[in-house]
C-alpha positions as CSV (number, residue, x, y, z in Angstrom):
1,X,-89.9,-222.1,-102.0
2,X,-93.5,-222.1,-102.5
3,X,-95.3,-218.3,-102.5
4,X,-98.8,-216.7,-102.9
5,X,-99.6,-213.3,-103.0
6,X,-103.4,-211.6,-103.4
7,X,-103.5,-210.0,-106.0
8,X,-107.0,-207.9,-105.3
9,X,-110.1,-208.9,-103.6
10,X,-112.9,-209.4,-106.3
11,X,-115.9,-210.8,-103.9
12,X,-117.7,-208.9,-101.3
13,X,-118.0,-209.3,-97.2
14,X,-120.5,-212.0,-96.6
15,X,-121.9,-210.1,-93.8
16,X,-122.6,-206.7,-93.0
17,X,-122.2,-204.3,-90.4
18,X,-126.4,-204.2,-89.9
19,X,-126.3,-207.8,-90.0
20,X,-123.7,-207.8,-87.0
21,X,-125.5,-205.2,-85.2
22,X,-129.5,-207.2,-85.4
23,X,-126.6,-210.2,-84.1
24,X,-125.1,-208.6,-81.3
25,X,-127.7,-206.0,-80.1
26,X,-126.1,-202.7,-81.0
27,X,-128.8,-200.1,-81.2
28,X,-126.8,-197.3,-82.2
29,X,-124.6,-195.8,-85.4
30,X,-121.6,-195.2,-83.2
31,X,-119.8,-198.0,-83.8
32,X,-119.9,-199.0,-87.3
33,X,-116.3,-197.8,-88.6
34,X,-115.4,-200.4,-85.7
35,X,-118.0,-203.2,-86.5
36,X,-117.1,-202.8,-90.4
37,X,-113.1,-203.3,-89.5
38,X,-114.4,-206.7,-87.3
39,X,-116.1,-208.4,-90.3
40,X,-113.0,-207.9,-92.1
41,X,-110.8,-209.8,-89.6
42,X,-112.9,-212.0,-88.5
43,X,-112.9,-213.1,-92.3
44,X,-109.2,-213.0,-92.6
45,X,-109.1,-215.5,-89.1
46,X,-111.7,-217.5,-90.6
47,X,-110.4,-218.0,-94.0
48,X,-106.5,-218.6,-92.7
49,X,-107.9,-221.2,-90.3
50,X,-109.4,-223.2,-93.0
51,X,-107.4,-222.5,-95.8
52,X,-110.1,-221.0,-97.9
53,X,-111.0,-217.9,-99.6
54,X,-114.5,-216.7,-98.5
55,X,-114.5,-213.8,-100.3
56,X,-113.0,-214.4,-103.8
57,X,-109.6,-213.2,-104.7
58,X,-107.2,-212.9,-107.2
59,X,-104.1,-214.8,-106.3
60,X,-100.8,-215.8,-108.0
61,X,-99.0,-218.5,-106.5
62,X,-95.3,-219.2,-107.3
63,X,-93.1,-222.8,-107.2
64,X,-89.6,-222.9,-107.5
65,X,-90.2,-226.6,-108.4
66,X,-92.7,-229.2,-108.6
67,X,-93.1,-232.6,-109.6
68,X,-95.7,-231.6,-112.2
69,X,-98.7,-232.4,-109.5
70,X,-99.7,-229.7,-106.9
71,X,-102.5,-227.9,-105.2
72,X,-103.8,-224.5,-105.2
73,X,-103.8,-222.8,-102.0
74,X,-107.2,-221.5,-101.0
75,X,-109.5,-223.5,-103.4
76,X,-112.1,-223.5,-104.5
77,X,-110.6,-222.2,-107.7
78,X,-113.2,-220.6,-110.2
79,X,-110.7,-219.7,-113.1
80,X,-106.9,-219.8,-113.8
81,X,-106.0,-216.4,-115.4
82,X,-102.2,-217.8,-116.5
83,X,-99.6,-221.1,-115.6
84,X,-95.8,-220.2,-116.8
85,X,-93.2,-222.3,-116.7
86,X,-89.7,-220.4,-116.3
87,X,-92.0,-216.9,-118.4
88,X,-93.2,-219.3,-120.7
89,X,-97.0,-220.3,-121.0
90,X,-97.3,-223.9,-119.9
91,X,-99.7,-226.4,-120.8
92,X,-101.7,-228.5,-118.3
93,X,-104.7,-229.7,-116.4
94,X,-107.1,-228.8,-114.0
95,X,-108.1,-231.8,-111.5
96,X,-110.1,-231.7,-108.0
97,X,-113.9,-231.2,-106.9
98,X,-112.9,-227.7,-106.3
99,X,-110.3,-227.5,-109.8
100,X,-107.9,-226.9,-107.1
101,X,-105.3,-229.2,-108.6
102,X,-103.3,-228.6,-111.3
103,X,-101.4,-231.6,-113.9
104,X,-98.5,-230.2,-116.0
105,X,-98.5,-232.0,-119.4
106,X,-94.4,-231.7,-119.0
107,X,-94.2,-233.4,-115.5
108,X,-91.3,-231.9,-113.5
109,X,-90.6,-228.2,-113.4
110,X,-89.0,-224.8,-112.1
111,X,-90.1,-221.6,-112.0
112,X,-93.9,-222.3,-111.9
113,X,-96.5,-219.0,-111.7
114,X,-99.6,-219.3,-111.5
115,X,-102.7,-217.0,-111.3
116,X,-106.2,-217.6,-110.9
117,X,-109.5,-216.6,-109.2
118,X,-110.7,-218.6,-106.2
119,X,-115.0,-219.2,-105.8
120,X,-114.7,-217.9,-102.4
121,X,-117.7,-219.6,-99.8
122,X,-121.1,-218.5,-99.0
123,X,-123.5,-220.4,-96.4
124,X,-125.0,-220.3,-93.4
125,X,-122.6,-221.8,-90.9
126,X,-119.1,-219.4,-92.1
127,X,-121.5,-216.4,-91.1
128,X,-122.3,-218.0,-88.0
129,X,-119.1,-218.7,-87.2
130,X,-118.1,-215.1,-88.3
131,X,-121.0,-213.8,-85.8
132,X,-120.0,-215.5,-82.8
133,X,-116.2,-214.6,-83.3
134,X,-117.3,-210.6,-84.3
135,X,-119.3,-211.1,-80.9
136,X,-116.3,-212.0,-79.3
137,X,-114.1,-209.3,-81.0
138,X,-116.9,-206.8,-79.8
139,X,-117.7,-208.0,-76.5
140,X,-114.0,-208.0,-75.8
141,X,-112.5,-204.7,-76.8
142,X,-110.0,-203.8,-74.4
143,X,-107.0,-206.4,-73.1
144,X,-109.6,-207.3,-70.4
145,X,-113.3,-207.0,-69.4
146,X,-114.7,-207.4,-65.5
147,X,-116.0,-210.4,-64.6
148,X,-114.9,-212.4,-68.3
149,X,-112.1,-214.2,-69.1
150,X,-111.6,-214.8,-73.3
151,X,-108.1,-216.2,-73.8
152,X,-108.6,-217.5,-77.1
153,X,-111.2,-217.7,-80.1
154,X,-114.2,-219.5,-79.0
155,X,-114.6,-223.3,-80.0
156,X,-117.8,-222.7,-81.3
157,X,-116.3,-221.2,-84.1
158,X,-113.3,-223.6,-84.8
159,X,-116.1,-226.4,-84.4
160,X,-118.5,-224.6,-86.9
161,X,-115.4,-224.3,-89.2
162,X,-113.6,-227.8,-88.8
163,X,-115.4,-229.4,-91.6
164,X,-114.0,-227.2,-93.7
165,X,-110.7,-227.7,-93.0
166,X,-110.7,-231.9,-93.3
167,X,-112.3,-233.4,-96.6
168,X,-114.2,-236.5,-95.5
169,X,-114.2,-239.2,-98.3
């Protein structure tokens, strides 16, 4: 069974509450515990829908067995801290545009831990897409609001994010 576990956050929130408030509108200080908790999971949505890290972690991610060849899970990968093999340090290499995969120089194995750093991402369109769903989160506070209907996360924000999750060749 494949695992990963975050070890500690070691990036920074892209956005910030001020930046969400000049967004949205908001005018006054009354709100920014609340605001401050909505860039946080609006991150958290964001990164699990694409399977990235946008603010940079330390993660270990554990194998029970591979054929020698995998991915890391949240790439792109900055550093690999340690690879063991059964508690013993293995020896491989680091493939991928994002040095997201990893080789073993012994093929097969059990028992593989890994931990490493991931890059996290930083650009425009992730902190759109984290502003319009913050909006959402903010506009839509209670289970329902007069006169509005939000079911679901907007598609504006799984568009804005969908390029992220295929990679075009």
């Amino acid at each position: 069974m494949r695992q990963i576990k975050i070890n500690s956050e070691v990036g920074s929130e892209l956005l910030t509450v001020q930046n969400v408030k000049d967004y949205v509108r908001i005018d006054t200080s009354a709100d920014d515990t609340l605001i401050g908790q909505m860039i946080t999971q609006a991150r958290i949505w964001c990164e699990n829908y694409i399977s990235r890290d946008i603010v940079s972690k330390n993660r270990t991610y554990y194998l029970d067995r591979t054929t020698g060849l995998f991915d890391l899970p949240f790439a792109p990968v900055s550093s690999i801290s340690s690879l063991t093999i059964e508690g013993v340090d293995g020896d491989y290499t680091v493939l991928g545009l994002d040095n997201e995969t990893i080789e073993l120089d012994g093929g097969d194995a059990e028992n593989v831990k890994v931990t490493y750093i991931t890059s996290g991402l930083d650009n425009g369109l992730i902190k759109q897409a984290m502003l319009q769903l913050i909006s959402t989160y903010y506009d839509n506070r209670a289970d329902f609001k007069t006169g509005t209907i939000v079911s679901e996360v907007p598609t504006n924000v799984k568009s804005i994010l969908s390029s992220y999750k295929s990679m075009f060749v």
